[in-house]
Phi, psi and omega in degrees: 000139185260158178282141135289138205277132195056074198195062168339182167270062209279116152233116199248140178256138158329285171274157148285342180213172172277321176094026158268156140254133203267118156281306166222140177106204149218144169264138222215153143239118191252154163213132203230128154293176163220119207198133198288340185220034163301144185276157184238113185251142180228133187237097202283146188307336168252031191255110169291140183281138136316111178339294161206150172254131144257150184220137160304336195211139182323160208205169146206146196237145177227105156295103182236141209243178203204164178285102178265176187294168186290320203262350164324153171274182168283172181268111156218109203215107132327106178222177158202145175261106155294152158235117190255148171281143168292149184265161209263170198291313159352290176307322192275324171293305193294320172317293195328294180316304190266354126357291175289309213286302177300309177309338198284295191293337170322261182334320156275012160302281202287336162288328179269327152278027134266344200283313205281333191305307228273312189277000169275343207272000000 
């Protein structure tokens, strides 16, 4: 799945869990960024699933099933991807800026009224 630019992935699972039993083999969920040191989540058929993950970067989930037991259910797993927007770097330099700017002035505050404290005494 690709990313739209300045957005993220929300893939939020149905469940907590797959809800199989496995006779042979295992079911799996694999989610890979595709990213050179993107983490790679495996996620196993007796593993409780994450509400949600976010990913940063184009992704792919490769679901792979197992031999289930006779009286077992099917592999069945609800999932979905939100794209939520990111706040943009702009937003985060102006906080930063008038932040710096009200500390500045704090400080050439609080110097003129020591200043002014030092010449009455």
């Amino acid at each position: 799945m690709v990313m739209p630019s300045k957005q993220f992935g929300k893939l939020a699972f149905a469940k907590d869990r797959m809800a199989i039993i496995c006779e042979t083999g295992r079911a799996f969920i694999n989610i890979k960024e595709q990213k050179s040191a993107g983490p790679d989540i495996v996620l196993k058929d007796y593993e409780t699933l994450p509400s949600s993950i976010n990913l940063f970067y184009p992704f792919y989930l490769n679901i792979s099933n197992c031999k289930p037991k006779v009286w077992s259910k099917k592999l069945q797993i609800q999932f979905s991807v939100m794209f939520i927007q990111t706040e943009s770097d702009l937003t985060t330099i102006l906080i930063a800026a008038c932040s710096a700017i009200a500390a500045v002035i704090f400080i050439i505050g609080v110097a003129v009224y020591c200043v002014r404290k030092k010449v009455e005494y």
